[in-house]
C-alpha positions as semicolon CSV with decimal commas, in nm:
position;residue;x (nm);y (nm);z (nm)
1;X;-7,609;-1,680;-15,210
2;X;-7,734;-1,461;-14,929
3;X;-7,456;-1,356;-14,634
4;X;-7,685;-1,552;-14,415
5;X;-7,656;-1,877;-14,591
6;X;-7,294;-1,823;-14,629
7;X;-7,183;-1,807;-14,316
8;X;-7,473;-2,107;-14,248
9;X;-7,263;-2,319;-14,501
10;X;-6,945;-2,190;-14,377
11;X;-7,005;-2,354;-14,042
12;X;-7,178;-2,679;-14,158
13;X;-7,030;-2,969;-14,038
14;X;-6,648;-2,777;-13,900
15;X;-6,483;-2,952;-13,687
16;X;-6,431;-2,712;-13,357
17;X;-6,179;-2,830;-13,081
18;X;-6,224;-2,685;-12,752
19;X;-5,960;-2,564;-12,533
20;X;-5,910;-2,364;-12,209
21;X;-5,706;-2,028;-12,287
22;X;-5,414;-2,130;-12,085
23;X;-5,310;-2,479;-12,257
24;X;-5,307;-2,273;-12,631
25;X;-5,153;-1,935;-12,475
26;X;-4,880;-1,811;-12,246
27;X;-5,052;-1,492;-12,021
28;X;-4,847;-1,254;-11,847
29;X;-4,898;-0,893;-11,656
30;X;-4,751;-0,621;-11,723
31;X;-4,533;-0,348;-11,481
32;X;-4,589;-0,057;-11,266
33;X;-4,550;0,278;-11,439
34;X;-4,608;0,625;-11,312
35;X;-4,700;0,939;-11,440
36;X;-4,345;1,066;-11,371
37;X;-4,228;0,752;-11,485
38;X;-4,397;0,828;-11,830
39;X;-4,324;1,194;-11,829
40;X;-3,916;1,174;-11,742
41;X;-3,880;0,852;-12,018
42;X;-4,098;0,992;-12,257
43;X;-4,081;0,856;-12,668
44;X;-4,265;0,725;-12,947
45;X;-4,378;0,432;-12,817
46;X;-4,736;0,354;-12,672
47;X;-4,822;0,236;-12,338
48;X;-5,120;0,079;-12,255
49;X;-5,323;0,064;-11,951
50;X;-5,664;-0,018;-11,760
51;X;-5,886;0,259;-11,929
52;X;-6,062;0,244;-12,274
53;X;-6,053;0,557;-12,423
54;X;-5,796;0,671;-12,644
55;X;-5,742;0,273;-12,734
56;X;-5,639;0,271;-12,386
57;X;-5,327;0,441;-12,437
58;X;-5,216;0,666;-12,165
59;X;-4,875;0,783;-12,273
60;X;-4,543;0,682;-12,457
61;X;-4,176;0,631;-12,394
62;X;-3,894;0,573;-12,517
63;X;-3,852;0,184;-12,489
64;X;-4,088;-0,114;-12,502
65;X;-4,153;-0,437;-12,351
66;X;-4,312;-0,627;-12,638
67;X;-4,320;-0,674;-13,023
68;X;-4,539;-0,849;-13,275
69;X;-4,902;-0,933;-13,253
70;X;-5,068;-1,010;-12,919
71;X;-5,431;-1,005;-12,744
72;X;-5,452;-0,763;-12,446
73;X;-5,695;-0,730;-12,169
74;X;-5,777;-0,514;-11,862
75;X;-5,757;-0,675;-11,543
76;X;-5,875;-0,420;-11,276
77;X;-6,135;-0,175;-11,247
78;X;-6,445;-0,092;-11,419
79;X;-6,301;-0,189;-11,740
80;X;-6,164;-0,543;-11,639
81;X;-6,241;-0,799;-11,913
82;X;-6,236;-0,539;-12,240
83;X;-6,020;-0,672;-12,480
84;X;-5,790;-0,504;-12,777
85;X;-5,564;-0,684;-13,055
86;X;-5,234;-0,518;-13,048
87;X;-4,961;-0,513;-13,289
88;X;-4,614;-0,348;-13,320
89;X;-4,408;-0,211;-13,027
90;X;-4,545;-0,087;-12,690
91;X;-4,549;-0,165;-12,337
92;X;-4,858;-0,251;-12,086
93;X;-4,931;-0,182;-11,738
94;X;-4,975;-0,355;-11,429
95;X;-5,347;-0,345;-11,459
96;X;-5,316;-0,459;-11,831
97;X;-5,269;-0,816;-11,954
98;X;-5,095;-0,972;-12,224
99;X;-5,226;-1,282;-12,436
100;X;-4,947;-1,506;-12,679
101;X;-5,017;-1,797;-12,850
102;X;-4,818;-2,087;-12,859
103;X;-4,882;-2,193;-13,223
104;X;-5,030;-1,919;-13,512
105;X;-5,114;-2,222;-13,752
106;X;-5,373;-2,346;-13,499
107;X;-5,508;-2,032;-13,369
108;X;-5,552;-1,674;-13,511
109;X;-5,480;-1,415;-13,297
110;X;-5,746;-1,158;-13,452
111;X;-6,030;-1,419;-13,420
112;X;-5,910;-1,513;-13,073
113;X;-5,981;-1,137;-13,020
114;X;-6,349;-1,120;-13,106
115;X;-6,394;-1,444;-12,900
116;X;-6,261;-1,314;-12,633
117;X;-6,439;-0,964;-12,672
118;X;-6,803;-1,117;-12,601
119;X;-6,630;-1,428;-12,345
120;X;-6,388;-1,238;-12,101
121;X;-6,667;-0,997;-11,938
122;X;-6,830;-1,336;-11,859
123;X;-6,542;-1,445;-11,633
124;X;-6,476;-1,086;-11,445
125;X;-6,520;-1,107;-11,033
126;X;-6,659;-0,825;-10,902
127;X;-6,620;-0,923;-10,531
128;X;-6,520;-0,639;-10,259
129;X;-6,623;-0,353;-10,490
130;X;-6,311;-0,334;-10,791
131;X;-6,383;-0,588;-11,069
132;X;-6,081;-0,825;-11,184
133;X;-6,030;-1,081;-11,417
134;X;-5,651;-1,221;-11,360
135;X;-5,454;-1,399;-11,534
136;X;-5,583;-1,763;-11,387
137;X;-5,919;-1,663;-11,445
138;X;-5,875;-1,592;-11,792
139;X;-5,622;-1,894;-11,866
140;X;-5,977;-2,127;-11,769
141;X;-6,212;-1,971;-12,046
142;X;-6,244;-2,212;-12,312
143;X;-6,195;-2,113;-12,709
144;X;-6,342;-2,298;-13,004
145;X;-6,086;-2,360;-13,199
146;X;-6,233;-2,453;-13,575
147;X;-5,990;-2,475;-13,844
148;X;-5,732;-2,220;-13,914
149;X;-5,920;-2,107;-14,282
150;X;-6,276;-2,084;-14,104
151;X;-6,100;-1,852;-13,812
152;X;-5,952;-1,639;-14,088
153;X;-6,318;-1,628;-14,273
154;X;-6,508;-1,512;-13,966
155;X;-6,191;-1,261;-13,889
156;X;-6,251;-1,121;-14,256
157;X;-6,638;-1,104;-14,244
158;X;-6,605;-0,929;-13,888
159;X;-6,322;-0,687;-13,978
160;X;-6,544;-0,559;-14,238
161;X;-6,857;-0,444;-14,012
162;X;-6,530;-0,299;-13,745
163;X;-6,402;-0,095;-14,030
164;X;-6,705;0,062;-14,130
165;X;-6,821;0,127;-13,816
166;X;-6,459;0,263;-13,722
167;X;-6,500;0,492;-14,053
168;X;-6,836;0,617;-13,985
169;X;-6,728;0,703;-13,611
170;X;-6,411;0,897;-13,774
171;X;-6,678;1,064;-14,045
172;X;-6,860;1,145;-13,725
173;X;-6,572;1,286;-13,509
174;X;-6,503;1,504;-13,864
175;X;-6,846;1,654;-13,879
176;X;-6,890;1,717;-13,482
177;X;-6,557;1,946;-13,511
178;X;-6,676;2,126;-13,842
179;X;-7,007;2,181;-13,662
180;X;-6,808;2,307;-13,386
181;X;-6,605;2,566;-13,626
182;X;-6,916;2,683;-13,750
183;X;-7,125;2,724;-13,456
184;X;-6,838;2,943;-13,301
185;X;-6,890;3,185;-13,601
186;X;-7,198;3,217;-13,621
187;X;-7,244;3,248;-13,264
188;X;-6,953;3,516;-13,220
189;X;-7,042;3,867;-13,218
190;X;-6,783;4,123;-13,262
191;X;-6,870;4,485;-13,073
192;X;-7,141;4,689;-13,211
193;X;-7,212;4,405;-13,465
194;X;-7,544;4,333;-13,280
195;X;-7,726;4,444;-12,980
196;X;-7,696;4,304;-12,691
197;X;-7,976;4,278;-12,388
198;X;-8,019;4,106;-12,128
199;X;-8,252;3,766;-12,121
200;X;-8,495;3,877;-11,907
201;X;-8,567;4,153;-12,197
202;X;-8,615;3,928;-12,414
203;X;-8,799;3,676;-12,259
204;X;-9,156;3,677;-12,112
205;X;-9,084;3,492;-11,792
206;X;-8,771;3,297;-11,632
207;X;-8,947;3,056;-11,369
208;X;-8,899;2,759;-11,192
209;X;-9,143;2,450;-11,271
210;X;-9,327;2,272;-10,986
211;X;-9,431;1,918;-11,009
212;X;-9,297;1,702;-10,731
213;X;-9,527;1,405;-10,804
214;X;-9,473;1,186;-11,063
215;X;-9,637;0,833;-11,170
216;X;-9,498;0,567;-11,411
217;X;-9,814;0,515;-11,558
218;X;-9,896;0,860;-11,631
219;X;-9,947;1,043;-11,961
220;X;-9,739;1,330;-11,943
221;X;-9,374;1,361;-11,919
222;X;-9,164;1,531;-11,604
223;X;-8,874;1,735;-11,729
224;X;-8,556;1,805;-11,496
225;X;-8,235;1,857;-11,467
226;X;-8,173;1,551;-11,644
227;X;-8,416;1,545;-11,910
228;X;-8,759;1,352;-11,890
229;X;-8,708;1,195;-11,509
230;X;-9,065;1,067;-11,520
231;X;-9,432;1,076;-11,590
232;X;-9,761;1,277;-11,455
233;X;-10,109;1,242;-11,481
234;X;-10,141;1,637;-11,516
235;X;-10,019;1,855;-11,784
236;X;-9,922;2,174;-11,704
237;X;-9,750;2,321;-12,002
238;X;-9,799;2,281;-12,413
239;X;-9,602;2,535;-12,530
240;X;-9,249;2,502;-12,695
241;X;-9,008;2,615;-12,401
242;X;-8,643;2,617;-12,263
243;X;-8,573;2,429;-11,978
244;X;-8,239;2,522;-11,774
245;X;-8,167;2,261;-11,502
246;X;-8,063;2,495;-11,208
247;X;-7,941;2,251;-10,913
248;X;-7,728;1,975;-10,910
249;X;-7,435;1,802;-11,116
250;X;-7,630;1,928;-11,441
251;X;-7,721;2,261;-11,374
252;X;-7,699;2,471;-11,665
253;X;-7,796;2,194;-11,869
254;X;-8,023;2,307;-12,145
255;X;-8,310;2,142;-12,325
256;X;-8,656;2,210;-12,500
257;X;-8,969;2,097;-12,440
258;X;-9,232;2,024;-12,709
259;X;-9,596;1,883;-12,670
260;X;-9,768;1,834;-12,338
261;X;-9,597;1,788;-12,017
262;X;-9,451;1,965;-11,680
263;X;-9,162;2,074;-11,507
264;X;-8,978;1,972;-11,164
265;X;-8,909;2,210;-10,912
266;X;-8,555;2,179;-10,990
267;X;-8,603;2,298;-11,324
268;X;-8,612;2,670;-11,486
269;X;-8,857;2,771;-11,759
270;X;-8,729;3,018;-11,990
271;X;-9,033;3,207;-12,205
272;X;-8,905;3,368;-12,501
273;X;-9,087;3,695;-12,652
274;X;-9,109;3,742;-13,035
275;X;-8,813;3,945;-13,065
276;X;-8,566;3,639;-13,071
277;X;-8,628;3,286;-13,196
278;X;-8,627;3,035;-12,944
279;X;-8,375;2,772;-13,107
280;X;-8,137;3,098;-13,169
281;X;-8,179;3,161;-12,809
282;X;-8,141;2,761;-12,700
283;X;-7,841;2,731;-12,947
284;X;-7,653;3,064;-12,748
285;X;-7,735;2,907;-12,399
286;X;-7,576;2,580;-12,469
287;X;-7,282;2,750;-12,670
288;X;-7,209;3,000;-12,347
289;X;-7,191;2,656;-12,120
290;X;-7,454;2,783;-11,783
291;X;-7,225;2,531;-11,596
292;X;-6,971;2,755;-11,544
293;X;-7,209;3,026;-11,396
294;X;-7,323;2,798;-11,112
295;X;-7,224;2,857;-10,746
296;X;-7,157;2,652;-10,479
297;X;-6,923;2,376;-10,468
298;X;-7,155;2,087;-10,306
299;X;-7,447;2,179;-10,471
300;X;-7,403;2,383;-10,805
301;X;-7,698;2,624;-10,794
302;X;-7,823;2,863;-11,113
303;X;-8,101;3,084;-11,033
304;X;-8,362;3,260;-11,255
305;X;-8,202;3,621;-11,138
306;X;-7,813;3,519;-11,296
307;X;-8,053;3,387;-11,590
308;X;-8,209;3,714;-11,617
309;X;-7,907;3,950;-11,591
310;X;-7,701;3,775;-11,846
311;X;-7,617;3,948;-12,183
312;X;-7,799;3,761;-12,500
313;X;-7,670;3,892;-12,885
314;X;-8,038;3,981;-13,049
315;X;-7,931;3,990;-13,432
316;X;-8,213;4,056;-13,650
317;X;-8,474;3,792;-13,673
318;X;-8,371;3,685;-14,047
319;X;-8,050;3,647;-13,900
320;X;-8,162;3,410;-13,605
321;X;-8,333;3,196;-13,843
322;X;-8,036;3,126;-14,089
323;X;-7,813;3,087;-13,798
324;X;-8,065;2,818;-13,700
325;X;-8,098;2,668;-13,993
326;X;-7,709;2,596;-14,064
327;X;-7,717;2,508;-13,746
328;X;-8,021;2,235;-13,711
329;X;-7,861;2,059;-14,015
330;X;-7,490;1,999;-13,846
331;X;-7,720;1,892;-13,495
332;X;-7,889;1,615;-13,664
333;X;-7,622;1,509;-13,878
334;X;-7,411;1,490;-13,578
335;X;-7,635;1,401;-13,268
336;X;-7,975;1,269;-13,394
337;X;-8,053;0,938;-13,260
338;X;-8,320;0,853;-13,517
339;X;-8,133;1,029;-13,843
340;X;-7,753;1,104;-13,924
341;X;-7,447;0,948;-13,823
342;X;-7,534;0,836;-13,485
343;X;-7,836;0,662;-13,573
344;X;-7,618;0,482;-13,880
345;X;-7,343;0,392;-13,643
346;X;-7,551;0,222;-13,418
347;X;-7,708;0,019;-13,686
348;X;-7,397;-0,070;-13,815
349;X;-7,294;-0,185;-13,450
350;X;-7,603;-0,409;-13,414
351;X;-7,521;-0,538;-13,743
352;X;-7,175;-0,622;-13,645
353;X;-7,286;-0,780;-13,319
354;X;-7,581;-1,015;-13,500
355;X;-7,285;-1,162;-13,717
356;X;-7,045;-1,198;-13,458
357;X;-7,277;-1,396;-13,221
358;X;-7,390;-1,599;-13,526
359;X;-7,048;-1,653;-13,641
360;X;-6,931;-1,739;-13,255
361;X;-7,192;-2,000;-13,131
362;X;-7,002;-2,285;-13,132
363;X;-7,208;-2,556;-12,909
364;X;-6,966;-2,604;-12,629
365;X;-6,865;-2,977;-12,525
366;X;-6,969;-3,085;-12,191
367;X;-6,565;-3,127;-12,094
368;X;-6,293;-2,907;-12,278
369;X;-6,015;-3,100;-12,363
370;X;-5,645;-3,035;-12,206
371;X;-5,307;-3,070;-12,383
């Protein structure tokens, strides 16, 4: 039997009850707690808060508020309505949420969790600028409620696509930092290892592009500062180049350009010469971060002359080539959109999300019922 037909068979003919959050659930806030606050009671146990990284932990202390298992949400700010399952002892903050239900036997607090992951964002106000979703809002949103051995199916069936997805994102993290070890060896040069020159030696030409015009219809991609920020009907350039964005919030940024296509005016062209390979020298320029050679404060600048004086490591050019090599196969593993882990994590997160609205469309009832 196919997963599909499964899950189709699983559902046939389940009885689902419908009621609003609030009747099945007690929801409460939780306190005010400052940095000092967190840094003079510090411990072991989490605290969570309004943002989502780090699980949205922002620090631990020495006590906590709650125990056992329990749905949290954000309530304010760009976050408001993402939802985590939380178990064990911790505390929450004012912006943060807290979810019990009355009775376990009727409702399971993991698949009340992946309802609510998909439903809350629905019920957010965004009103005067700083979204919320409060605690009346989210007592209103109604939950299918199908019996307790279906809840725990879906939970199982969902908890399997989250784990892999979860392991592939820790494979991930694994490989970016061993990419990271390795690119700092290769790329560090001890004195009078290599020679050094500077990168308007080595490079035919540092200029800045031109095009200013740009058409959604046209042909030919625009690179800037940001990447492609638009299309031309005039190609300027075929050549393989770097491209340093030299103004703005991403100056320093650095990409190559393949194939046909122009360059912004905010944009510098670097033309390499045949005495160093041109992913060598785009692997060295992103490694040295050109960010933190910009100047000014409102509007970072980097100009072709700072380009041009600064010190590049010219090993020989069998050198370059390994370096790039090793290198290439760590920046597809790691960052390649159509191959390697990134690519494989987003399948598996389409995946996961396919199954989850298939195993979560319940047809709602034109009243919900009230206890």
């Amino acid at each position: 039997m196919s997963e599909l037909s499964y899950m189709e068979k699983l559902l046939d003919g389940v009885e689902v009850k419908w009621k609003n959050l609030g009747d099945v659930a007690t929801l409460q806030r939780g306190r005010v707690m400052s940095k000092e606050y967190l840094n003079e009671n510090s411990g072991k146990y989490p605290v969570y808060s309004s943002q989502t990284a780090n699980n949205g932990k922002i620090g631990s202390i020495d006590t906590f508020d709650f125990e056992g298992e329990y749905v949290n949400w954000t309530t304010d700010g760009a976050n408001a309505g993402t939802v985590f399952y939380r178990t064990g002892k911790f505390s929450i903050t004012n912006v943060s949420g807290l979810i019990k239900i009355h009775d376990t036997l009727n409702l399971n607090y993991k698949y009340l969790f992946y309802w609510l992951s998909t439903e809350a964002k629905k019920h957010v106000y965004a009103g005067m600028g700083n979204p919320k979703l409060m605690s009346n809002q989210v007592a209103k949103i109604p939950i299918p409620i199908p019996p307790l051995n279906v809840q725990a199916e879906i939970v199982r069936i969902l908890d399997v696509f989250t784990e892999l997805t979860a392991e592939l994102t820790a494979e991930l993290t694994a490989r970016q930092q061993q990419y990271e070890y390795y690119r700092d060896q290769l790329l560090t040069f001890e004195e009078g290892e290599v020679e050094w020159k500077e990168l308007g030696e080595v490079c035919e030409s540092i200029s800045s592009g031109k095009n200013k015009i740009k058409s959604e219809l046209g042909l030919y991609p625009v690179f800037g500062s940001t990447g492609i920020i638009g299309r031309t009907d005039t190609k300027v350039y075929e050549k393989e180049q770097i491209l340093v964005a030299r103004v703005g919030a991403n100056a320093g940024r650095v990409n190559i350009a393949t194939g046909e296509y122009d360059v912004s005016d905010n944009t510098l062209i670097v033309q390499n010469k045949d005495s160093i390979v041109l992913k060598f020298l785009y692997y060295y320029l992103v490694y040295i971060n050109l960010n933190r050679f910009t100047k000014g404060a409102g509007q970072p600048l980097l100009t072709a002359g700072q380009l041009k004086k600064m010190l590049i490591p010219t090993p020989p050019i069998a050198e370059q080539k390994r370096i790039v090599s090793i290198l290439d196969k760590f920046d597809a593993l790691t960052t390649s959109l159509t191959e390697g882990l990134p690519r494989e994590i987003e399948l598996r997160q389409q995946q996961y999300e396919y199954y989850r609205d298939l195993l979560l469309s319940f047809p709602k009832p034109e009243v919900v019922a009230h206890d």
